[in-house]
N, C-alpha and C positions, 0 to 999 in steps of 0.2 A: 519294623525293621526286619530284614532280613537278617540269616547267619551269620552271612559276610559282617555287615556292620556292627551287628551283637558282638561278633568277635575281636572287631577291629576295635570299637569303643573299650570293651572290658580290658581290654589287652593296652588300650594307650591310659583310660585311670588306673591301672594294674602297675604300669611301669611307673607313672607319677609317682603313686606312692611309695614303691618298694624305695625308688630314688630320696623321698624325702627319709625314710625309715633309715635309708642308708647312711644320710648326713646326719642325724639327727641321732644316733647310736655312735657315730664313731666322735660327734660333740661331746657325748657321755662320757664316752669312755676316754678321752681324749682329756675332759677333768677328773678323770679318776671316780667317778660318781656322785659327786660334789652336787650340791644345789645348782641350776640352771633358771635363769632370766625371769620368769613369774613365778617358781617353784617354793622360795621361802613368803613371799607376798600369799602366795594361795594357800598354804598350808597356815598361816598366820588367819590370815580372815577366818577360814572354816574354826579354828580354835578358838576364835571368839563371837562366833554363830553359830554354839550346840548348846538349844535349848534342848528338854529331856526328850520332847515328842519329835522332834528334827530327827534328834540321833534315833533311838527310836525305828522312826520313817525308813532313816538310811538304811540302818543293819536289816530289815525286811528286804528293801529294794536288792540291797548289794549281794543279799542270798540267793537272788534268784539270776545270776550273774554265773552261777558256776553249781557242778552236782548234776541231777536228771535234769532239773527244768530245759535248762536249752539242746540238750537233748530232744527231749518231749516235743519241744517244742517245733526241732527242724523234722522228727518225724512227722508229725501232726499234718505241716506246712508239704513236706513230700506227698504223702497222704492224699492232703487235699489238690494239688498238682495234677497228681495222674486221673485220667480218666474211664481207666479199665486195672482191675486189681494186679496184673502185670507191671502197668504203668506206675501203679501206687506204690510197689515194692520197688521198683528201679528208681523210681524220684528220692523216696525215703531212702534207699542206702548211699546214694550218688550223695545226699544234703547229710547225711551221717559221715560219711566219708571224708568232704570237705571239712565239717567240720572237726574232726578226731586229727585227721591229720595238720591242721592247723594250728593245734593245741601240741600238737607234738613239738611241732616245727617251732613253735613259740618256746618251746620250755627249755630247746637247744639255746637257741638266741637267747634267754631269759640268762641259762647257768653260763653261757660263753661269756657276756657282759657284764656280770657279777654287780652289780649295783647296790649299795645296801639302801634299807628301807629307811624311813626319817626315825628319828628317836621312838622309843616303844613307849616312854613317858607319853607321848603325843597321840597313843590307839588309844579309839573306841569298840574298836573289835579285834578279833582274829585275826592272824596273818603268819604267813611260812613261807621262805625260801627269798629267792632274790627280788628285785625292784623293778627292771627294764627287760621287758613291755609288762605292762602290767596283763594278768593272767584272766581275772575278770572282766574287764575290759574289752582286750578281745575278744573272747569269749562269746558276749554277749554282742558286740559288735557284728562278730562272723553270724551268731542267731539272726540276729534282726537282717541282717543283709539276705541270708538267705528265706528267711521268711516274706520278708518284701519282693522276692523274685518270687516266689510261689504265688503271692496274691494277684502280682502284677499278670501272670501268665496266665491263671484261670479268668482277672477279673478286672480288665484294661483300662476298663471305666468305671468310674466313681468309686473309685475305691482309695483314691487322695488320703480322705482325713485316716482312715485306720493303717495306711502305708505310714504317715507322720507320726502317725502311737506308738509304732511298732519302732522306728527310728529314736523318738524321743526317751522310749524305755530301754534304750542299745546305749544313748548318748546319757542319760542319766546314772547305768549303773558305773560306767566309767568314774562318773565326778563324783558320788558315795564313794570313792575309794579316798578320792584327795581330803571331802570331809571328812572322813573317818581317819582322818591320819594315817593310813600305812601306805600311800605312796605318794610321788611326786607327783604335779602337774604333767610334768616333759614323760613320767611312765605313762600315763591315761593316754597322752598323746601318739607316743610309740605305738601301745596298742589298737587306737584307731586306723593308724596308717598302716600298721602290717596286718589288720585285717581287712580295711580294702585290699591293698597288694594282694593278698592272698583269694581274698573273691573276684578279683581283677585274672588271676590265674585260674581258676577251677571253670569262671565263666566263658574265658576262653575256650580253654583245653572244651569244654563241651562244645561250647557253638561250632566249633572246627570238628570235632569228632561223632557229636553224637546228635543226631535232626533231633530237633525239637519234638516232633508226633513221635518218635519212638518212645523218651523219655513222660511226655502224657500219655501217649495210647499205649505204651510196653510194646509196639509191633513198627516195625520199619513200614514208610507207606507203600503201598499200594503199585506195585506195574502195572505202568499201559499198557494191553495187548495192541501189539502191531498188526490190523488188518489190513489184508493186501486189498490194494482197489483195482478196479479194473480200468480198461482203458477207459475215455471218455468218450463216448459216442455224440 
């Protein structure tokens, strides 16, 4: 695909989602924070499917949801993008960027919507501050999203199954938050959707502003010189 439609696609699942984020928070807050539709059903299962090694499993996985790792991880991903150490520095902060400020941007919406978390009787781990969007979630959502645009751009083809790992470890650390008790179903959900929203935006804003070879090669392409021809004899 070209820009154009790079831009056009990320910019129409961009706006889906912010749209569902949009209904789906003002549902929240709209019950005051109350449980929502699957929300006590999910939390009910996961309480009665924590064997030691499960939980365990979880609180490993859900660590690496937030701290350096996805950091690490969207450098890495920038990193391996660029094709000239220009390119590598500009991919890496551009995928730094996205994600910090998405984390920001989340933590407004998180304290604006005040949501509180299910009963603290009901943790298996750790947890601080409000409920909606969940902060891990995202998080590791906006990783994985942006990881999988890096693979996808060095590596077009056959690169399927480790794009699907790298998704499945985005969508996983989300659901160690519902088993672990400290959030609702409908937060895991928030945070999936305003992290696409949000990489629906960054994806954009670049395909429109910034060529693609700049961002791999760190240098704007190449001008044609214009040679004059002469007539045709």
């Amino acid at each position: 695909m070209n820009r154009k439609d790079v831009a056009e696609l990320a910019g129409s699942v961009g706006l889906g989602a912010w749209v569902a984020f949009g209904v789906l928070s003002m549902v929240v807050v709209g019950h005051e924070g109350a449980p929502l539709f699957t929300d006590e059903d999910a939390l009910s299962w996961s309480l009665a499917h924590r064997p030691d090694v499960a939980v365990a499993l979880a609180r490993g996985l859900t660590a690496t949801g937030t701290g350096i790792v996805p950091y690490a991880l969207v450098i890495l991903a920038g990193a391996f993008t660029g094709r000239t150490a220009r390119g590598r520095v500009l991919a890496a902060t551009l995928a730094t960027a996205c994600l910090a400020s998405g984390q920001g941007l989340r933590y407004g919406v998180m304290n604006l919507v005040s949501r509180p978390r299910p009963e603290q009787v009901d943790w298996a781990t750790h947890a601080s501050g409000w409920a909606f969007p969940s902060g891990h979630t995202t998080t590791a959502a906006l990783t994985a999203g942006l990881v999988i645009l890096a693979i996808r751009v060095r590596a077009p083809h056959g690169s399927t199954l480790l794009c699907l790992t790298v998704g499945c470890w985005g969508a996983l650390v989300g659901l160690t938050r519902v088993y672990l008790g400290v959030h609702w179903f409908t937060d895991v959900l928030g945070g999936w959707l305003f992290a696409v929203g949000w990489l629906g935006v960054c994806l954009c804003a670049a395909a429109c502003w910034l060529p693609l070879r700049r961002v791999t090669d760190g240098a704007a392409p190449p001008r044609e010189e214009h040679v004059p021809r002469g007539p045709v004899v």
